[in-house]
BABA-211040 format. One record per residue (C-alpha): residue number from 0; residue in three letters; x, y, z. Coordinates in nm, 4 decimals. Last residue first. Layout:
N
<pt NUM, 'ALA', <X, Y, Z>>
...
// end
This chain:
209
<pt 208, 'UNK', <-7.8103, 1.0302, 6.7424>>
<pt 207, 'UNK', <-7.9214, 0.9688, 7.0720>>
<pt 206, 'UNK', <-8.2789, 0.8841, 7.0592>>
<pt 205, 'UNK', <-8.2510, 0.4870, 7.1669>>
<pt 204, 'UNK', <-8.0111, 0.6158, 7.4632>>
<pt 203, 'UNK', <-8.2913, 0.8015, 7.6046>>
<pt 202, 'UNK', <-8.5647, 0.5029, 7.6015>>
<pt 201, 'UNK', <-8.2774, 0.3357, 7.8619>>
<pt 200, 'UNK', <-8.2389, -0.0490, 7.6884>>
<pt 199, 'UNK', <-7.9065, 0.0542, 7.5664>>
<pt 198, 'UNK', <-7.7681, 0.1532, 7.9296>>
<pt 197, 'UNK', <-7.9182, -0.1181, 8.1320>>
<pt 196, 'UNK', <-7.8158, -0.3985, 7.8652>>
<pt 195, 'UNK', <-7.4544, -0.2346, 7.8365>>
<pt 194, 'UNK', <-7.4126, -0.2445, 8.1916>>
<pt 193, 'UNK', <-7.5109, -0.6094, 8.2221>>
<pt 192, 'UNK', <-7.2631, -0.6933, 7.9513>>
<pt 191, 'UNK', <-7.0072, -0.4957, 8.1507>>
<pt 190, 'UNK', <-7.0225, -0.6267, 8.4447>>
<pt 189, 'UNK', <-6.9997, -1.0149, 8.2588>>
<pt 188, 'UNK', <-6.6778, -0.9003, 8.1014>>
<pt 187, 'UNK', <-6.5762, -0.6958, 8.4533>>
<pt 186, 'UNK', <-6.6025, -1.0651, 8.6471>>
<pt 185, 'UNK', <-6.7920, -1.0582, 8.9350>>
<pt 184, 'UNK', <-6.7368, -0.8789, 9.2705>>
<pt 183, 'UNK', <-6.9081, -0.5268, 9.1125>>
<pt 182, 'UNK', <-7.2790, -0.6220, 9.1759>>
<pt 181, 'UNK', <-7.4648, -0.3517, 9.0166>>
<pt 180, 'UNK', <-7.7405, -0.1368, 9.2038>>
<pt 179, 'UNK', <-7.9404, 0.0677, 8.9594>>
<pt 178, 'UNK', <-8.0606, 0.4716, 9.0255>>
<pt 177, 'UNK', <-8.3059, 0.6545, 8.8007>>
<pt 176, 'UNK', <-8.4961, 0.7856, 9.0918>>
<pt 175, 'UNK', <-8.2770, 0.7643, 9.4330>>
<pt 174, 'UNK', <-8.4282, 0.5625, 9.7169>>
<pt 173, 'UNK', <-8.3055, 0.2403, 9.7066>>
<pt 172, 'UNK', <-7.9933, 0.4263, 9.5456>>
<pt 171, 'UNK', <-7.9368, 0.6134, 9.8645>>
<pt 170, 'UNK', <-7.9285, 0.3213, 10.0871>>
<pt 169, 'UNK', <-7.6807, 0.1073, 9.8592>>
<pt 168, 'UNK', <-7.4387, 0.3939, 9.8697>>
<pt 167, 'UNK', <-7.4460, 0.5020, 10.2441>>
<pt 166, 'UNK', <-7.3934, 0.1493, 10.3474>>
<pt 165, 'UNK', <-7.0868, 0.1608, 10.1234>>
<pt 164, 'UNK', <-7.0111, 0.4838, 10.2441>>
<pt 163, 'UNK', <-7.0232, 0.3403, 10.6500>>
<pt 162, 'UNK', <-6.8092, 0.0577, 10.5355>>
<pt 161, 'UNK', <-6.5550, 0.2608, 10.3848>>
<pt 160, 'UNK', <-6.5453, 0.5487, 10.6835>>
<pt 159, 'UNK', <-6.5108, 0.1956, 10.9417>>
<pt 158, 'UNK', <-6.1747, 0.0798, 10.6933>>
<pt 157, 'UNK', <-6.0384, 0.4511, 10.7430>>
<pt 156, 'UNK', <-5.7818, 0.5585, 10.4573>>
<pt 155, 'UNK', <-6.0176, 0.6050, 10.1529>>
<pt 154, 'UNK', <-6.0598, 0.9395, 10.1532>>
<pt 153, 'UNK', <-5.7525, 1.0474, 10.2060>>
<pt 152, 'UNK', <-5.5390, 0.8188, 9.8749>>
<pt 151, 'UNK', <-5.4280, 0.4943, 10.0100>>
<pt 150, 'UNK', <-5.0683, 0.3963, 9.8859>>
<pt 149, 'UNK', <-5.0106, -0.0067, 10.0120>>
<pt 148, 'UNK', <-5.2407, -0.1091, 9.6596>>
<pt 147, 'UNK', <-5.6681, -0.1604, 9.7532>>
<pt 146, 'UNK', <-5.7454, -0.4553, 9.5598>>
<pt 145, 'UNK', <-5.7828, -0.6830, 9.8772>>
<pt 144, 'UNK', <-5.8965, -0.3965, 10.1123>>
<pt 143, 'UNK', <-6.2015, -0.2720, 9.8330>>
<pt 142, 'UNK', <-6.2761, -0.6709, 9.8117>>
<pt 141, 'UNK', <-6.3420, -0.6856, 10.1829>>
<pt 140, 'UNK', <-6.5122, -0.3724, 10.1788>>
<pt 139, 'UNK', <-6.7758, -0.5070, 9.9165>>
<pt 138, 'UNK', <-6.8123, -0.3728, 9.5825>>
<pt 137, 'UNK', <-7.1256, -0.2187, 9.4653>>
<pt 136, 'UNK', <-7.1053, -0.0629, 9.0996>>
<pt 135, 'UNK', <-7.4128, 0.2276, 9.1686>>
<pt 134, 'UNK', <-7.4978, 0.2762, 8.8304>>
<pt 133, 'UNK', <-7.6778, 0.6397, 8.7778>>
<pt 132, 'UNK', <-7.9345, 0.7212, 8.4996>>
<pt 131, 'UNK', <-8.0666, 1.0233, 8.3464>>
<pt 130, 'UNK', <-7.8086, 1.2194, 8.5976>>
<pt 129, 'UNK', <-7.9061, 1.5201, 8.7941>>
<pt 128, 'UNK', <-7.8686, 1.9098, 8.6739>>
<pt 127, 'UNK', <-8.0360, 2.1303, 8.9060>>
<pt 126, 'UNK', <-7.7900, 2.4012, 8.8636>>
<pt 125, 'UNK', <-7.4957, 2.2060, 8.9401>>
<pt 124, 'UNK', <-7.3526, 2.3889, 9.2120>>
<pt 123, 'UNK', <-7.7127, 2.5297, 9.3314>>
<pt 122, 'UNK', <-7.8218, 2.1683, 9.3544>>
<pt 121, 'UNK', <-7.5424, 2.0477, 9.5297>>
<pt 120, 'UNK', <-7.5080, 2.3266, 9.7837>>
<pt 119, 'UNK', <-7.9192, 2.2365, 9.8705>>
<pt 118, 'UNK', <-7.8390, 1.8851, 9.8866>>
<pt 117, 'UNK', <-7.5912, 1.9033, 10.1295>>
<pt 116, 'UNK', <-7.7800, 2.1870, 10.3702>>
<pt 115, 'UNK', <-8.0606, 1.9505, 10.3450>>
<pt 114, 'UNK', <-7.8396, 1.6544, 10.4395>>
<pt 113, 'UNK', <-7.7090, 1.7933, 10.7114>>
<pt 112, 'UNK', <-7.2980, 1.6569, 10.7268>>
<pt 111, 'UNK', <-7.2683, 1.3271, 10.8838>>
<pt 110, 'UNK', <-6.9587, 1.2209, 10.7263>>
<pt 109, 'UNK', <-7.0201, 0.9368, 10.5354>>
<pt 108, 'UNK', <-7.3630, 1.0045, 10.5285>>
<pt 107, 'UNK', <-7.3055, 1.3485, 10.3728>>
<pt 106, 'UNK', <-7.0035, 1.3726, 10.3098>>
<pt 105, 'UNK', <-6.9375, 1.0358, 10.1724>>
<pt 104, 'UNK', <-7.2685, 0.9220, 10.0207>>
<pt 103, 'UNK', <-7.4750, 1.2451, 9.9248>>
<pt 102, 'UNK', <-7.1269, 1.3344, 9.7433>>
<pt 101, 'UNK', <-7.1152, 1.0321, 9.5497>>
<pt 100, 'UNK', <-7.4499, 1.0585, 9.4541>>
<pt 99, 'UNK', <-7.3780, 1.3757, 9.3173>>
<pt 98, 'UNK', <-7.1670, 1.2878, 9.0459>>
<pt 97, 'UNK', <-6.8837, 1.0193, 9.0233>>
<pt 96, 'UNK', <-6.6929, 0.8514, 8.7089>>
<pt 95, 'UNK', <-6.8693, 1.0304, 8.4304>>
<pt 94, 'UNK', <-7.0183, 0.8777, 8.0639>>
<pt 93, 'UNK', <-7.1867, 1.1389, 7.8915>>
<pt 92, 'UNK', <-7.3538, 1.0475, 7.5520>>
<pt 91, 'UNK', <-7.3328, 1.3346, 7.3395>>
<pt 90, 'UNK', <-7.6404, 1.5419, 7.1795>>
<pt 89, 'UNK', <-7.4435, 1.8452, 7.1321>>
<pt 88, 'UNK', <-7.6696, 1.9994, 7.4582>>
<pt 87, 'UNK', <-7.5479, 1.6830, 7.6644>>
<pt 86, 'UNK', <-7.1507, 1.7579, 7.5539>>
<pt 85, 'UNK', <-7.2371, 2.1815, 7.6813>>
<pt 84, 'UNK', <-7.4109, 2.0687, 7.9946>>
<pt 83, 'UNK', <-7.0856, 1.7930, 8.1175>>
<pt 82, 'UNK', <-6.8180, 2.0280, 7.9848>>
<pt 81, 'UNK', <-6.7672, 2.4171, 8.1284>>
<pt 80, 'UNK', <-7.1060, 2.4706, 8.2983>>
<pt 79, 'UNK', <-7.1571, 2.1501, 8.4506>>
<pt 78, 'UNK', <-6.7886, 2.0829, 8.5534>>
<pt 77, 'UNK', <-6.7325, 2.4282, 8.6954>>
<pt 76, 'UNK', <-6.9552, 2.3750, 8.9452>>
<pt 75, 'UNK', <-6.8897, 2.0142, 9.0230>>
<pt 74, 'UNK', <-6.5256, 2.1464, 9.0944>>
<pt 73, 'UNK', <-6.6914, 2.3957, 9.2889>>
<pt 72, 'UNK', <-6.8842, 2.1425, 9.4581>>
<pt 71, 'UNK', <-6.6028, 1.9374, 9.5706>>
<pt 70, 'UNK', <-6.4241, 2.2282, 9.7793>>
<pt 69, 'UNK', <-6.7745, 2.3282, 9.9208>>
<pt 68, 'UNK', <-6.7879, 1.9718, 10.1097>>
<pt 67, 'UNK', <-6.4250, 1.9702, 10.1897>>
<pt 66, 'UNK', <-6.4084, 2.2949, 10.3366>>
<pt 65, 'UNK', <-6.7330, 2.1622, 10.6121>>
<pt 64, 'UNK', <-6.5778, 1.8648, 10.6240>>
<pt 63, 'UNK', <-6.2844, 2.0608, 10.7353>>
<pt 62, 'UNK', <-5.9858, 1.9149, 10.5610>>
<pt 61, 'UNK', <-5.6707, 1.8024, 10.7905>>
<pt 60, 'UNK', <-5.3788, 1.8510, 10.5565>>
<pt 59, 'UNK', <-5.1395, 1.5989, 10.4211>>
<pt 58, 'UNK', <-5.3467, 1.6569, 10.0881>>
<pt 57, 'UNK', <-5.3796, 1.3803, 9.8705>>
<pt 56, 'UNK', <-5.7080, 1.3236, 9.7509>>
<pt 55, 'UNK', <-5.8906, 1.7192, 9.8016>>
<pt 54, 'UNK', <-5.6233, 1.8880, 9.7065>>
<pt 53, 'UNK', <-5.5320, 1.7129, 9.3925>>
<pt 52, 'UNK', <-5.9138, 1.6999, 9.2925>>
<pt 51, 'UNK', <-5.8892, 2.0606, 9.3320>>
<pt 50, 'UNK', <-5.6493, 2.1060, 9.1075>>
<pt 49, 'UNK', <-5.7939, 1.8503, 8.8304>>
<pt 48, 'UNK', <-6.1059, 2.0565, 8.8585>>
<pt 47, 'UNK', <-5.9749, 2.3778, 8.7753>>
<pt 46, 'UNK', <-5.8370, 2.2431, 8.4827>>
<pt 45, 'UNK', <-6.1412, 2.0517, 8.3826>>
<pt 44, 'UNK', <-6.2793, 1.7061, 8.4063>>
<pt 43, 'UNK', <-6.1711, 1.6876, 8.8155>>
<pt 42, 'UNK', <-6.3555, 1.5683, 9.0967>>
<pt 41, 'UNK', <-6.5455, 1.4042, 8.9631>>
<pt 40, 'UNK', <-6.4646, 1.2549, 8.6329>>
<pt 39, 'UNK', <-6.4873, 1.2103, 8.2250>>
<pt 38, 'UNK', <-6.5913, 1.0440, 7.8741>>
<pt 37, 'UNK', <-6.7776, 1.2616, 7.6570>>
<pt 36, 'UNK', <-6.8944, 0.9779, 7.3957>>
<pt 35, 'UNK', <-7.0329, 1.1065, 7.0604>>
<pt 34, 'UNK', <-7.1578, 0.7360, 6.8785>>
<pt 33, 'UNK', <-6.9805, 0.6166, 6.6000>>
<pt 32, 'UNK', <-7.0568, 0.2088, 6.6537>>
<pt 31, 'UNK', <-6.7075, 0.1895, 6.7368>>
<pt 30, 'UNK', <-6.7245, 0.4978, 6.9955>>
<pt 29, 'UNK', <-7.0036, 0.3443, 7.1564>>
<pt 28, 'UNK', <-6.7710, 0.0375, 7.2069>>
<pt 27, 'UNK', <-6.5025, 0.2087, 7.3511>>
<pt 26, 'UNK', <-6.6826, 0.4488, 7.5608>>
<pt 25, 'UNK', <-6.8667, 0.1158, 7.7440>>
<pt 24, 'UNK', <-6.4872, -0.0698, 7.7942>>
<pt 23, 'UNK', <-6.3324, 0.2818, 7.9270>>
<pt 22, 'UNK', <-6.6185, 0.3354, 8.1308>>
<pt 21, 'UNK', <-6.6134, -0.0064, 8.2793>>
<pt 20, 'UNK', <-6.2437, -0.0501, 8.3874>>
<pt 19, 'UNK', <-6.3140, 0.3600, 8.5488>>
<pt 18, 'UNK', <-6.6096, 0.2604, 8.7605>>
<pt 17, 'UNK', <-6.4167, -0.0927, 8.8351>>
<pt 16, 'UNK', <-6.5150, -0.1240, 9.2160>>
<pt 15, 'UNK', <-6.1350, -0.0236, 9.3155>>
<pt 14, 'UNK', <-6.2262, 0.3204, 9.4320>>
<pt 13, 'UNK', <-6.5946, 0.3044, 9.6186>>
<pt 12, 'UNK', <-6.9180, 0.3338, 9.3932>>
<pt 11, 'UNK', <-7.0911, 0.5412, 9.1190>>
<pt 10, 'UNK', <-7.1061, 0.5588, 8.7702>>
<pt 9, 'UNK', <-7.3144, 0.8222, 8.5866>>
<pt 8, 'UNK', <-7.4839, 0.8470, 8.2509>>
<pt 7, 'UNK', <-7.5982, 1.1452, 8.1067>>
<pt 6, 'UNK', <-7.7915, 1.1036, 7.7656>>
<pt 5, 'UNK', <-7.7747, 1.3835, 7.5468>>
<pt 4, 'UNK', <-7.9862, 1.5801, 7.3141>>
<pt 3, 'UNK', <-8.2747, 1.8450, 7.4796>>
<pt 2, 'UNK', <-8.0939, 1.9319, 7.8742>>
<pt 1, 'UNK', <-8.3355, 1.9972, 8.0935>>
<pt 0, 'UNK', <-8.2284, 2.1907, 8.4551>>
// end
């Protein structure tokens, strides 16, 4: 799917890397300089969304990977339609915490889910929609355990599931078009400065209006 206006940015990496520090700092400035930010997150970034981001985080439950996979895609589902296609088609700059990266990382790496089957749900869930640019903020798993607080939400319980997504993360974006690996164990002023060279210097972020 092409969208005309926008530019659709993504960031990417394990809770506690900063993705939602550095949003907040990038939407900030871009909102200074007048720019149309859509600032938002997966899963959640509509109603539906927040409910099945409750769900899928904190649920006592034992989730099916299977349930889990399709539980996440709906929410990406409704996402497209309902926010992240109609801000790109306004000409907004779309800053979102997670996408389908994320998903190609835990569930299917992570969890060793086919990744055909994987990437075909994704694409039909978002219509062929993919990010002009995803930032993969790489923090290692002894810094994720250090920042982590005592109240772990499901997914990131398991120390060896970490590890294997963080493997997961770096090997998908060697291979991923429009993907950049950015050291998140530094501090966020100097993250940020990178982040803001990578995203102004993208050709599609010199057309937004």
């Amino acid at each position: 799917m092409i969208h005309s206006r926008g530019f659709f940015v993504v960031l990417e990496g394990l809770d506690k890397s900063g993705k939602s520090t550095q949003i907040k700092l990038l939407a900030r400035r871009w909102r200074r300089l007048r720019a149309s930010v859509l600032v938002t997150r997966e899963p959640g970034g509509t109603v539906l969304g927040e409910k099945l981001r409750e769900i899928l985080l904190h649920t006592r439950e034992d989730v099916a990977p299977e349930a889990e996979l399709l539980l996440y895609e709906a929410s990406r589902a409704q996402h497209v339609v309902l926010k992240i296609l109609p801000a790109l088609r306004r000409g907004c700059l779309v800053l979102c915490d997670r996408f389908s990266l994320s998903t190609f990382a835990y569930q299917g790496m992570g969890r060793r889910m086919p990744m055909p089957a994987v990437r075909q749900i994704d694409y039909f869930a978002t219509a062929g929609l993919k990010p002009d640019l995803t930032i993969v903020l790489d923090l290692p798993a002894k810094l994720f355990l250090e920042r982590m607080e005592e109240r772990r939400d499901r997914m990131e319980s398991a120390v060896s599931f970490l590890k294997k997504v963080r493997s997961a993360y770096r090997r998908l974006a060697s291979v991923t078009r429009k993907t950049v690996i950015v050291r998140a164990d530094r501090d966020p002023k100097i993250i940020h400065q990178q982040l803001v060279g990578i995203i102004e210097g993208h050709p599609r972020f010199k057309r937004l209006k």
